[in-house]
C-alpha positions as CSV (number, residue, x, y, z in Angstrom):
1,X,70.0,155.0,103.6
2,X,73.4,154.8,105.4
3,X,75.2,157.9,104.6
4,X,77.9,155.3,103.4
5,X,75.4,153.8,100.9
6,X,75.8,156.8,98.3
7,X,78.3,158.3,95.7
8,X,78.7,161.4,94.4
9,X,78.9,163.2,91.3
10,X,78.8,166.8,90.1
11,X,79.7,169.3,87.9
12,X,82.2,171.8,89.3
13,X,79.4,173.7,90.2
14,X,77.1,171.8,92.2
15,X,77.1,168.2,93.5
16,X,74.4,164.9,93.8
17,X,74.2,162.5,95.9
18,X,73.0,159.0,94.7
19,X,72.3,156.2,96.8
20,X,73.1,152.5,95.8
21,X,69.5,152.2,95.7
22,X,69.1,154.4,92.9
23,X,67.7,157.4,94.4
24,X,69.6,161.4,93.9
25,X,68.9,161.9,97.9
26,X,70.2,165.0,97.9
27,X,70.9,167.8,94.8
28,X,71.9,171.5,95.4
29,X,71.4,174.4,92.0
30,X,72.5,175.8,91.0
31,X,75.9,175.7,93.1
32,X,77.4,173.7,95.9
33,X,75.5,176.5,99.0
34,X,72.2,176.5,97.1
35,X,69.5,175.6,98.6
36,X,68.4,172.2,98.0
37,X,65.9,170.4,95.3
38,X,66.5,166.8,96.9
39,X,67.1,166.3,100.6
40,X,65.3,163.4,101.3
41,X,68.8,162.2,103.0
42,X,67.6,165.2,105.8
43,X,63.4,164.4,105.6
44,X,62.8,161.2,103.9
45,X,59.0,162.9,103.1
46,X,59.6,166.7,103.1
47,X,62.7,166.4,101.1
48,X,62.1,165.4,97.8
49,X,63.7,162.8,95.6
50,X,64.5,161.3,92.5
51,X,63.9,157.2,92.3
52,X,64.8,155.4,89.9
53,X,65.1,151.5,90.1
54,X,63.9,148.4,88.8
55,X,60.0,147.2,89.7
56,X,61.2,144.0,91.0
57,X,63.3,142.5,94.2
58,X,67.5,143.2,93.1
59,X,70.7,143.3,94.4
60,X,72.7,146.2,94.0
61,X,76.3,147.0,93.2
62,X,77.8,150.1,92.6
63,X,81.0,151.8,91.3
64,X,83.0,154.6,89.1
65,X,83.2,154.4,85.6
66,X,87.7,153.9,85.7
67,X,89.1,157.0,86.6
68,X,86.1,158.7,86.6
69,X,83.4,160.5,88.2
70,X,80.7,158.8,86.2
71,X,78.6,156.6,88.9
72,X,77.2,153.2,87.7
73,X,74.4,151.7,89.9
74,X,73.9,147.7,89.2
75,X,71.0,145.9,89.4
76,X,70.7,141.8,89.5
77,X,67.4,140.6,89.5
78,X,66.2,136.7,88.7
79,X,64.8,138.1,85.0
80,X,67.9,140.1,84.4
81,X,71.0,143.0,85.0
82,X,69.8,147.0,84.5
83,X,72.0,149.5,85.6
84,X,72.2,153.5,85.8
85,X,74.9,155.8,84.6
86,X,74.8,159.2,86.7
87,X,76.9,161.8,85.7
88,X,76.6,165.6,84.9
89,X,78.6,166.6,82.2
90,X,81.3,169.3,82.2
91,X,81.7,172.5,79.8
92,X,83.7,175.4,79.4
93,X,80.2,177.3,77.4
94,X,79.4,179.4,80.6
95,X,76.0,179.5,79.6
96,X,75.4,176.3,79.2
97,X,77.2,175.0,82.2
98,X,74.6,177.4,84.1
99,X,72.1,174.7,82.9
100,X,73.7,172.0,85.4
101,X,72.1,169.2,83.4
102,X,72.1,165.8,85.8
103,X,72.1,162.8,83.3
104,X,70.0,159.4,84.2
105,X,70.5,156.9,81.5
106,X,69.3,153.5,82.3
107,X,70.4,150.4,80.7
108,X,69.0,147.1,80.5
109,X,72.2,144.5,79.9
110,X,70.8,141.4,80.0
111,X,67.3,139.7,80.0
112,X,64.5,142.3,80.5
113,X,63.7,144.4,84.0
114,X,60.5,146.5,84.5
115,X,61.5,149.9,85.7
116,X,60.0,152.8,87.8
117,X,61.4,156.6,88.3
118,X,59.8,158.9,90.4
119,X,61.0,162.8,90.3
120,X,59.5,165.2,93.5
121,X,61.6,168.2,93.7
122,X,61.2,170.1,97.1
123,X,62.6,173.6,96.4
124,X,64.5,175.7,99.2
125,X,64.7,172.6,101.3
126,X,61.1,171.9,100.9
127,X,59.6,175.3,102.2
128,X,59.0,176.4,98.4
129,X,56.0,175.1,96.7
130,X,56.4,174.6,92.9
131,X,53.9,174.0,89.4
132,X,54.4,171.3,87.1
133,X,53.4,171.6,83.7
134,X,54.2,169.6,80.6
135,X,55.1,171.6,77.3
136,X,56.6,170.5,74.0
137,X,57.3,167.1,75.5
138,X,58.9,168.7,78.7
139,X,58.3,168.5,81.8
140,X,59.2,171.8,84.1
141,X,59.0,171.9,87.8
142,X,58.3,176.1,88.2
143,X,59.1,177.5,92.2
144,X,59.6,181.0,92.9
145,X,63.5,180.5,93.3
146,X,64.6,177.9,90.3
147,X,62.9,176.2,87.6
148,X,63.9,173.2,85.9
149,X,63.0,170.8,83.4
150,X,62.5,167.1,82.7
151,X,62.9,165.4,79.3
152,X,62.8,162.1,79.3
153,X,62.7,159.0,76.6
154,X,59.8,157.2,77.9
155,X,56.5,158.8,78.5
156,X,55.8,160.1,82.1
157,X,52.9,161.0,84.3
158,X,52.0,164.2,86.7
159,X,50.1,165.0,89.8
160,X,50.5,168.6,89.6
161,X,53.7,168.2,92.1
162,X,55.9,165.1,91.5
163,X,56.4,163.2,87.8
164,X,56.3,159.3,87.4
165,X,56.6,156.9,84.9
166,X,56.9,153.1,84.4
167,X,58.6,151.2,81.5
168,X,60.3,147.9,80.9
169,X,64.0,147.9,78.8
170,X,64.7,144.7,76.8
171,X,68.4,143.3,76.9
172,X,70.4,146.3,74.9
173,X,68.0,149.2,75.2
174,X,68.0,152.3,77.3
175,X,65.8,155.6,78.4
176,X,67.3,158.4,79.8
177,X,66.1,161.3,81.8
178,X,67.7,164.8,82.0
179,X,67.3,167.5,84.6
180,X,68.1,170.9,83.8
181,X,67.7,174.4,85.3
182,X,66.2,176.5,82.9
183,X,65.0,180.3,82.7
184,X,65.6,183.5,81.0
185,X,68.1,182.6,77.8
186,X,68.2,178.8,79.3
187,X,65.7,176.7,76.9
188,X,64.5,173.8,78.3
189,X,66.4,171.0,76.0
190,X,66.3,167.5,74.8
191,X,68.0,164.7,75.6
192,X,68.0,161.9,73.3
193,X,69.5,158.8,73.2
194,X,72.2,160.0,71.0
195,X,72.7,162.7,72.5
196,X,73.1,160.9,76.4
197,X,75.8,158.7,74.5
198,X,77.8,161.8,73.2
199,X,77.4,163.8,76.6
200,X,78.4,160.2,78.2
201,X,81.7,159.8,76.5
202,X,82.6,163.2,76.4
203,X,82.1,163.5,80.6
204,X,84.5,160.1,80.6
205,X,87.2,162.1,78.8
206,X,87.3,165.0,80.5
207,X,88.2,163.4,84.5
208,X,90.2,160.8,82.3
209,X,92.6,163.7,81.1
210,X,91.9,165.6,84.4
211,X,93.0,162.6,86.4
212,X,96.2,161.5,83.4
213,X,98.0,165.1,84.7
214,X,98.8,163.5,88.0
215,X,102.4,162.4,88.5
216,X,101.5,159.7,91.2
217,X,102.9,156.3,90.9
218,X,103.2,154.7,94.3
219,X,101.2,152.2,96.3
220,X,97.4,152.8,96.8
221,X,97.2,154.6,93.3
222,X,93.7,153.5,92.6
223,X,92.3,155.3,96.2
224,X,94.8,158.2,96.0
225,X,93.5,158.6,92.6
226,X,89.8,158.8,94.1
227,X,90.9,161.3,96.4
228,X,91.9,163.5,93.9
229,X,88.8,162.5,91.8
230,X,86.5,163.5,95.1
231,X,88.6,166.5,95.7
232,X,88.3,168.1,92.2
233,X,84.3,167.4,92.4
234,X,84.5,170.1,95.3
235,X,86.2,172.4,93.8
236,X,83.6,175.7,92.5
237,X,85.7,176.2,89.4
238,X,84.2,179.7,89.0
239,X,85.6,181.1,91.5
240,X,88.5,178.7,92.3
241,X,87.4,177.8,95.3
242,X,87.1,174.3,97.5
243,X,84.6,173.4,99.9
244,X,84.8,171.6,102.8
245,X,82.4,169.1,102.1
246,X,78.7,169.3,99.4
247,X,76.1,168.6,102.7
248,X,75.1,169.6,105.0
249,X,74.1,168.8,108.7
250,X,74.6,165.1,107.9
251,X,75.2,164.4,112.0
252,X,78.6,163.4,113.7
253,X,76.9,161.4,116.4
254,X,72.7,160.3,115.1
255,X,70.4,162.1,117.7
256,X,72.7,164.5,118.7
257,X,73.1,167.8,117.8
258,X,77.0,167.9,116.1
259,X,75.2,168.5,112.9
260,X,77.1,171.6,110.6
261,X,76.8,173.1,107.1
262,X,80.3,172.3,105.4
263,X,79.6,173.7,101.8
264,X,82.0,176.7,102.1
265,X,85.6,177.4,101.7
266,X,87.4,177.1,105.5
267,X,90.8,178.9,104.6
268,X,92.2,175.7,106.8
269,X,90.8,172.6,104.4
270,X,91.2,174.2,101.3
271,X,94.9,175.2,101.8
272,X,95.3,171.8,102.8
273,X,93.5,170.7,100.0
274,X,96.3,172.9,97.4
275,X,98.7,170.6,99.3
276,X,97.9,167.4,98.3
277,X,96.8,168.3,95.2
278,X,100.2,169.8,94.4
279,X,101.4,166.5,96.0
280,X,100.0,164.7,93.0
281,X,101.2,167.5,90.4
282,X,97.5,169.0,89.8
283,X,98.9,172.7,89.5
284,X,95.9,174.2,88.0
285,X,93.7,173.9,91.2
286,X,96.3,175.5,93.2
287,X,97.0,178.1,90.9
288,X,92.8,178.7,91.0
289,X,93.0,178.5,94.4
290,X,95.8,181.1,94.7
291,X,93.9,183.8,92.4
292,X,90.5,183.3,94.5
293,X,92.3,184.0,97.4
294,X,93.6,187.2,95.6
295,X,90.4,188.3,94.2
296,X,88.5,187.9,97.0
297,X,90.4,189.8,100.0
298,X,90.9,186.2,102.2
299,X,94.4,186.7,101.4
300,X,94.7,190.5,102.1
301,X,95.6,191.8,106.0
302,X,95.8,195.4,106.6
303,X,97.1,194.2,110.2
304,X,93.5,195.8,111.9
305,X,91.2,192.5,111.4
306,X,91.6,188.7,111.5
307,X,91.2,186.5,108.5
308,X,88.0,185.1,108.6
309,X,88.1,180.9,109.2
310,X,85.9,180.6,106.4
311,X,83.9,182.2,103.1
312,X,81.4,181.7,100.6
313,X,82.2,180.2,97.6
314,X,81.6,183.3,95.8
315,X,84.3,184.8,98.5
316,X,81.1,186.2,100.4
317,X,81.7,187.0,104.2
318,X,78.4,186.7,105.6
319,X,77.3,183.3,106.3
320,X,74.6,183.4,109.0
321,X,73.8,180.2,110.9
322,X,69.7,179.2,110.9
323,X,68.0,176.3,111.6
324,X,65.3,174.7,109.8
325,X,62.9,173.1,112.7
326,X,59.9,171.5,110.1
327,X,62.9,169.0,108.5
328,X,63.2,166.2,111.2
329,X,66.9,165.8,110.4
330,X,69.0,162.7,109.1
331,X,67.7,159.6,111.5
332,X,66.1,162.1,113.3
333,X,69.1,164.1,114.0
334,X,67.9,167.6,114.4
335,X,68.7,170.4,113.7
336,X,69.1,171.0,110.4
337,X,71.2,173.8,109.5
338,X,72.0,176.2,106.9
339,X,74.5,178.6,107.6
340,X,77.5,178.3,109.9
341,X,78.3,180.6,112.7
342,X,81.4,179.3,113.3
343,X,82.4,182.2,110.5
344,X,82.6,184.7,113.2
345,X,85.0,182.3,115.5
346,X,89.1,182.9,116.0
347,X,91.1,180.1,114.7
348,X,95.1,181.1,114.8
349,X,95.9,177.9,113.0
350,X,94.4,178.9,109.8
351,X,97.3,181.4,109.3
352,X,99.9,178.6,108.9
353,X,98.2,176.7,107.1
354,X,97.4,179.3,104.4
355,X,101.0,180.4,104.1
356,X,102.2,176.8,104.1
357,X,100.4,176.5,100.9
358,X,101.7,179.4,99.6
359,X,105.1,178.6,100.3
360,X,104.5,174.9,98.4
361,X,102.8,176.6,95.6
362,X,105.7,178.9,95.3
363,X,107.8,176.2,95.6
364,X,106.3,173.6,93.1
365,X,103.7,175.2,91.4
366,X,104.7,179.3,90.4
367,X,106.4,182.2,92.1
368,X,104.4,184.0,93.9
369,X,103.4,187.4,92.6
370,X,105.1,190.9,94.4
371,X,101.7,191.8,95.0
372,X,100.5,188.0,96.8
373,X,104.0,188.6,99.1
374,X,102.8,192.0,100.1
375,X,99.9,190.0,101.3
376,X,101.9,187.3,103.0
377,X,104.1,190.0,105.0
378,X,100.6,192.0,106.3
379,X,99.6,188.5,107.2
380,X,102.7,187.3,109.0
381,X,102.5,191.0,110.6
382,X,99.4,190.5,112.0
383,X,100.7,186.9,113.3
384,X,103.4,188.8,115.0
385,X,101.0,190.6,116.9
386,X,98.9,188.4,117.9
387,X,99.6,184.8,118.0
388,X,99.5,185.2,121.7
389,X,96.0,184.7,123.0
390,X,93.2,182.6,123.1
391,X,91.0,181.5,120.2
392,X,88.6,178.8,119.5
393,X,91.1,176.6,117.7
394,X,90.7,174.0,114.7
395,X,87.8,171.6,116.3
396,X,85.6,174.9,116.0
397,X,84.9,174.2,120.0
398,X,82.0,176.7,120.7
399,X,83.3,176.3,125.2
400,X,85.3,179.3,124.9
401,X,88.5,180.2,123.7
402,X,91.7,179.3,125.2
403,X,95.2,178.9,124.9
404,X,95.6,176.1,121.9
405,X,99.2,174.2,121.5
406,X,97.8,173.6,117.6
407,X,97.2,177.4,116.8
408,X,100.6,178.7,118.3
409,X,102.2,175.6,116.6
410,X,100.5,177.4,113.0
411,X,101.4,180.6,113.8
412,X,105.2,179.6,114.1
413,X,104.8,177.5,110.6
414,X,103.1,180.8,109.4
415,X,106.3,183.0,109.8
416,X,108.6,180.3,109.6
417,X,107.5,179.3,105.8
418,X,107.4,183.3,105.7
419,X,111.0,183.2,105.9
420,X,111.8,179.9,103.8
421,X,110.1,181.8,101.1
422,X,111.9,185.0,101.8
423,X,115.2,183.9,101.6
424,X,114.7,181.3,98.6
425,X,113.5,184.4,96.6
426,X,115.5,187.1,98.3
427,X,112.4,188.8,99.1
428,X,112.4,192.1,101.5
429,X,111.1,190.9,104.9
430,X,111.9,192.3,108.6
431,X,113.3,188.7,109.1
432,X,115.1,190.2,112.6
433,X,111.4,190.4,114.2
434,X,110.0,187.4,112.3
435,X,112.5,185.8,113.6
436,X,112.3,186.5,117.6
437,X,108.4,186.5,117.3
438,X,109.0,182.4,115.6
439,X,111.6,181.5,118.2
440,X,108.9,182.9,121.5
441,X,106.4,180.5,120.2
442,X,108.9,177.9,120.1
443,X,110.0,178.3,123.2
444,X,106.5,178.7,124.8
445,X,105.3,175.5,123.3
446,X,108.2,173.7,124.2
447,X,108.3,175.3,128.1
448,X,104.1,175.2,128.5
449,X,103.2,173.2,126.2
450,X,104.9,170.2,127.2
451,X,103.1,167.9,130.1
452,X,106.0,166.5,132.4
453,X,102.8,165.1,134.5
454,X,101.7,163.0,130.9
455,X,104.9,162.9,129.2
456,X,103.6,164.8,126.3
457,X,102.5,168.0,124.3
458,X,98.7,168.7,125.2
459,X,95.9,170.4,123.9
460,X,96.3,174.0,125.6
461,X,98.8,175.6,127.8
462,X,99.6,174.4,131.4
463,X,97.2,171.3,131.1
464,X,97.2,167.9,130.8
465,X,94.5,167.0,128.0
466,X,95.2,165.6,125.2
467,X,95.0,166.4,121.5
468,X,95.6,164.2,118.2
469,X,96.3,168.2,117.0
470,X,99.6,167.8,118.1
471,X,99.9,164.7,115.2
472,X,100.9,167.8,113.4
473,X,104.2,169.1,114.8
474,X,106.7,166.5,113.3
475,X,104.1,167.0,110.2
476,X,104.8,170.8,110.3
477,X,108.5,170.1,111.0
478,X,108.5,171.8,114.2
479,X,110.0,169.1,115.9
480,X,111.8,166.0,114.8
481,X,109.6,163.2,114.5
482,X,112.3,161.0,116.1
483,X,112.5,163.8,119.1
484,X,112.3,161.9,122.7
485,X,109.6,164.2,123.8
486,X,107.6,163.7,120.7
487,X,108.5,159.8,121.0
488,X,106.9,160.3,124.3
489,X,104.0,161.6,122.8
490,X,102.8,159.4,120.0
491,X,102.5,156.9,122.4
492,X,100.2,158.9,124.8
493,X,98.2,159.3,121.9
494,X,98.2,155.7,121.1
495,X,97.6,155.0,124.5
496,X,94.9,157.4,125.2
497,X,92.9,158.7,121.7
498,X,93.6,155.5,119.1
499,X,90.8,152.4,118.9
500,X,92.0,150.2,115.9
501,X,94.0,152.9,114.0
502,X,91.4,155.6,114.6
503,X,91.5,158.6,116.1
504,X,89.7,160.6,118.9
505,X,90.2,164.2,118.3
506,X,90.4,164.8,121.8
507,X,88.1,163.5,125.1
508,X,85.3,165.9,125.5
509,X,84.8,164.9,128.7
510,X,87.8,166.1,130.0
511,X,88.1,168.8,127.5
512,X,84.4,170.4,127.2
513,X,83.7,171.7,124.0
514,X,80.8,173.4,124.9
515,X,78.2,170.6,123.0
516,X,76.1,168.0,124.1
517,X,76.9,164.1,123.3
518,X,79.6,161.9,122.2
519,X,81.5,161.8,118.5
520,X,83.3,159.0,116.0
521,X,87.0,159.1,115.2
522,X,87.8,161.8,113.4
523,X,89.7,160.4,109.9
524,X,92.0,163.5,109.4
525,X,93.3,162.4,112.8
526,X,93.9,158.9,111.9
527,X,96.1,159.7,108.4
528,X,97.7,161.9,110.6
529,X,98.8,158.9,113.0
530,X,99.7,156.8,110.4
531,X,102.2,159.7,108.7
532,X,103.5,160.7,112.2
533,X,104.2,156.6,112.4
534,X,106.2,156.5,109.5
535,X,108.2,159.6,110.2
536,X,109.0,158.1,113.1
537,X,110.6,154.9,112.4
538,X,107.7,152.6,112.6
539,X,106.9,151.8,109.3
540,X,105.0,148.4,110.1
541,X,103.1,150.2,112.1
542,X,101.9,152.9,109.9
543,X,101.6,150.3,107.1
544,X,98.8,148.5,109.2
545,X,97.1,151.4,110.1
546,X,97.2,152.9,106.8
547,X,95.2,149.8,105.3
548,X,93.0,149.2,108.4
549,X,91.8,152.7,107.7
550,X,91.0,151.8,104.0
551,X,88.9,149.0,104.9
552,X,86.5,152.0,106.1
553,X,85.8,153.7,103.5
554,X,82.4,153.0,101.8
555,X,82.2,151.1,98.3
556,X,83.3,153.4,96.0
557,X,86.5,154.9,98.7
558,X,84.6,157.8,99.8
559,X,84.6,158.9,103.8
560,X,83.0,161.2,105.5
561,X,84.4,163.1,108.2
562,X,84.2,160.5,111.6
563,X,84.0,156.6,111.8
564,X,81.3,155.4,114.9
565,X,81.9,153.2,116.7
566,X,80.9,149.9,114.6
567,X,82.6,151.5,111.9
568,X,79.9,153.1,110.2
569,X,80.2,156.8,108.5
570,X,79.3,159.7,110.2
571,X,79.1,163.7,109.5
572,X,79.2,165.3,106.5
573,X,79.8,163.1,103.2
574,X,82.0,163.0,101.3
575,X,84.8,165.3,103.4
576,X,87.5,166.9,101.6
577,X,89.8,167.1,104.8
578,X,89.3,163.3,104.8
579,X,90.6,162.7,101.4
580,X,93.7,165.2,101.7
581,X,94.7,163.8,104.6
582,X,94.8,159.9,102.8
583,X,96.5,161.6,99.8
584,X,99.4,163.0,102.4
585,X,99.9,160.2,104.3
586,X,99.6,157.8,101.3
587,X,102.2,159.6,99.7
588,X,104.3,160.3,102.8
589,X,104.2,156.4,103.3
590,X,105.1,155.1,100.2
591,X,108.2,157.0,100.2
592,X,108.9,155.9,103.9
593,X,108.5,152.2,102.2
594,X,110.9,153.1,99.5
């Protein structure tokens, strides 16, 4: 299926993907970087799936329970309406939220349908073979890694590998199936239809309070308000941290080779992530945030090694990059990856970004702790010795590093919120070097930075490409966004890198990036134009855009992270950086608007 054609629910802990056909296409457990038990979204027949849909021709609708997470797939067939509540409900008992239980309940609400499900785990992406074997009415699926089981309100059938059934629901009844991981003190555990109704209402409640703590009330509530529904569901709430998106490898271009694992925390997404969240008053997932970063030595700099650009959700450092050549790849798009070796890359921007979201959090969510602003000074220390040199920058390009205008544009927002938080608390800071270091890379961006040939700041030093990166210095408040020279350059970027309010990243054929083939627009990049619009003084403008970009996300308001070029969704699904981005310029917008 289109990777558009799918929603996605979770439980803080791991994520599904379900497509408006009915089938969970792709399932991770017991966490977001586990391997998989569906993936037939990567190998429609090594994969494994779980079908479940009426017997009959239907049309299909599908949408969230209000201000929920809870996924309702709707059937319309000539005999009658079913339809499918997904969810996976959410507890504080640790031991039973290590069960991960994925909720099917089917409902037949008018007339009579005849239904069939089909459940074929593939374990470890499909490389791990698995038992089935039916005991005290359940069903478990036993593999060397995980073992789960099925109990389910109508009978089923077995092969030995995959479990089937087929029933028919009357007007006002209703079979569920339940999916849990089970193993050592976990019990495999009914499911009845009582019991589906409590967990049901009790899952609505909890993203119904979640989502009654924000403090929006502008224009374009009801997709800011699934932002911040999509952003929560990729949050690991064990450890506090956010991931950048729950696939993996899903491509940026089908056939080609742009195809990435995104279920880790990139220090970059998720401090953008504690932005707009804070944006919308959710302190509690920045305060999470905050303490993960803490715990897990991301945050800590002894001024000898780099941050890393990304980290486990567990705060892990290792993340090796593999391929897995016997699954063919979404469409075909090979390879499938797991891993991401990007983890080893330098990317200077991510040190403004991190203590920009410090700064807000200290600012509208807590104080920061003595102990988090020792952190912040070793990290702006290590900024002031070495925001002068090459990297990678954000695009992750694996061409070689060079001289970024976006990373020394982060590195002055890194010691300049430094200082904003210094003198708003009356911290101790060497503010005399932070200071000289902040004002070089100003000057240097300004002086080399700036194309008198294109009339406008470029990708990297002394060149003349350009990059929707630089959307960000009026955003960062480096430069006015009313500033001739940045004037100049919004309209070079319009000119050059925006088709229909979306946005190139940057032209990789005159900027090699060291990969094969063509991508999409890039959606960050387009919320980014439409805020740098409105900060500008062209409201109308960035009004237009803004809604033009809402017409592509999918049914339910999800994106993924680039539009091709007949609009369709492309790359990993759904993408946090996405989402933050609309939240931002949403926000930014409707103030603009007044």
């Amino acid at each position: 299926m289109p990777i558009s054609e799918h929603g996605l629910i979770g439980d803080l802990r791991s994520a599904a993907l379900v497509g408006t056909n009915g089938t969970i296409d792709w399932y991770c457990c017991p966490r977001f970087d586990a391997p998989s038990v569906f993936a037939s979204i990567l190998d429609a027949e090594k994969g494994g799936s779980f079908e479940l849909a009426p017997d009959v021709p239907t049309r299909t609708k599908q949408f969230y329970f209000p201000d929920t997470n809870v996924l309702i797939t709707r059937f319309f067939a000539d005999d009658g309406v079913g339809e499918i509540q997904d969810f996976m409900p959410i507890t504080d008992d640790s031991r039973e939220a290590d069960r991960h239980r994925l909720i099917r309940r089917v409902v037949c609400v008018r007339g009579s349908l005849p239904f069939h499900a089909r459940i074929a785990p593939r374990f470890d992406y499909g490389a791990q073979p698995h038992t089935v074997r039916t005991e005290n009415g359940y069903t478990v699926f036993d593999s060397s890694p995980l073992t789960l089981s099925l109990t389910s309100s109508v009978p089923v059938e077995s092969d030995g590998r995959d479990v089937w059934s087929l029933f028919k629901l009357h007007e006002g009844e209703t079979a569920v199936f339940a999916l849990d991981r089970v193993g050592g003190e976990l019990l495999p555990q009914a499911c009845p239809l009582a019991m589906a109704e409590d967990l049901f209402e009790a899952t609505v409640r909890y993203w119904r309070r979640w989502l009654s703590k924000s403090r929006y009330r502008g224009r374009w509530r009801e997709m800011v308000h699934r932002s911040a529904l999509t952003l929560k569901l990729l949050t690991y709430v064990p450890t506090g941290a956010i991931v950048a998106a729950p696939t993996t490898s899903l491509p940026e271009q089908i056939g080609g080779e742009r195809n990435w694992d995104y279920r880790y925390v990139w220090i970059r997404d998720a401090a953008f992530c504690v932005y707009a969240l804070l944006r919308l008053g959710f302190t509690d997932e920045a305060k999470a945030f905050m303490q993960f970063l803490t715990e897990n030595v991301c945050i800590s700099c002894d001024g000898a090694e780099p941050l890393q650009i990304m980290y486990g959700i567990d705060g892990r450092r290792e993340l090796p990059e593999r391929e897995l050549p016997e699954m063919e790849g979404y469409l075909g798009s090979a390879p499938v990856r797991v891993g991401n070796n990007a983890v080893g890359q330098l990317q200077l921007d991510i040190y403004g970004a991190l203590i920009d979201s410090i700064y807000l959090y200290d600012k509208w969510g807590e104080p920061i702790s003595s102990e988090q602003w020792d952190n912040v000074c070793g990290l702006v220390e290590w900024v002031c010795g070495n925001w002068d040199q090459p990297d990678e920058g954000i695009w992750e390009t694996r061409g070689g590093r060079k001289n970024f205008l976006y990373s020394r544009l982060m590195c002055w927002v890194a010691i300049e919120r430094a200082m904003r938080i210094a003198r708003r608390r009356g911290l101790p800071a060497d503010m005399v070097r932070w200071g000289a270091v902040r004002d070089a890379i100003y000057r240097q961006i300004m002086q080399r930075g700036w194309s008198p040939e294109r009339m406008a700041f470029v990708q990297h030093q002394d060149d003349s490409v350009l990059d929707a990166a630089v959307l960000m210095m009026p955003l960062a408040k480096f430069i006015s966004p009313t500033d001739p020279k940045w004037l100049s350059t919004l309209d070079a970027l319009g000119d050059e890198l925006v088709s229909d309010s979306l946005v190139y990243r940057y032209d990789p054929q005159a900027s090699p990036d060291g990969l094969r083939g063509e991508e999409g627009t890039f959606s960050i990049c387009s919320f980014w134009y439409v805020e740098a619009l409105a900060r500008a003084g062209r409201p109308d403008e960035a009004r237009l855009a803004f809604e033009k970009m809402l017409t592509y996300a999918n049914h339910l308001g999800l994106y993924a992270e680039e539009i091709g070029h007949t609009g369709e969704q492309n790359g990993n699904f759904p993408q946090a950086f996405t989402h933050l981005s609309l939240i931002s310029a949403a926000f930014n917008l409707d103030k603009t608007l007044g």
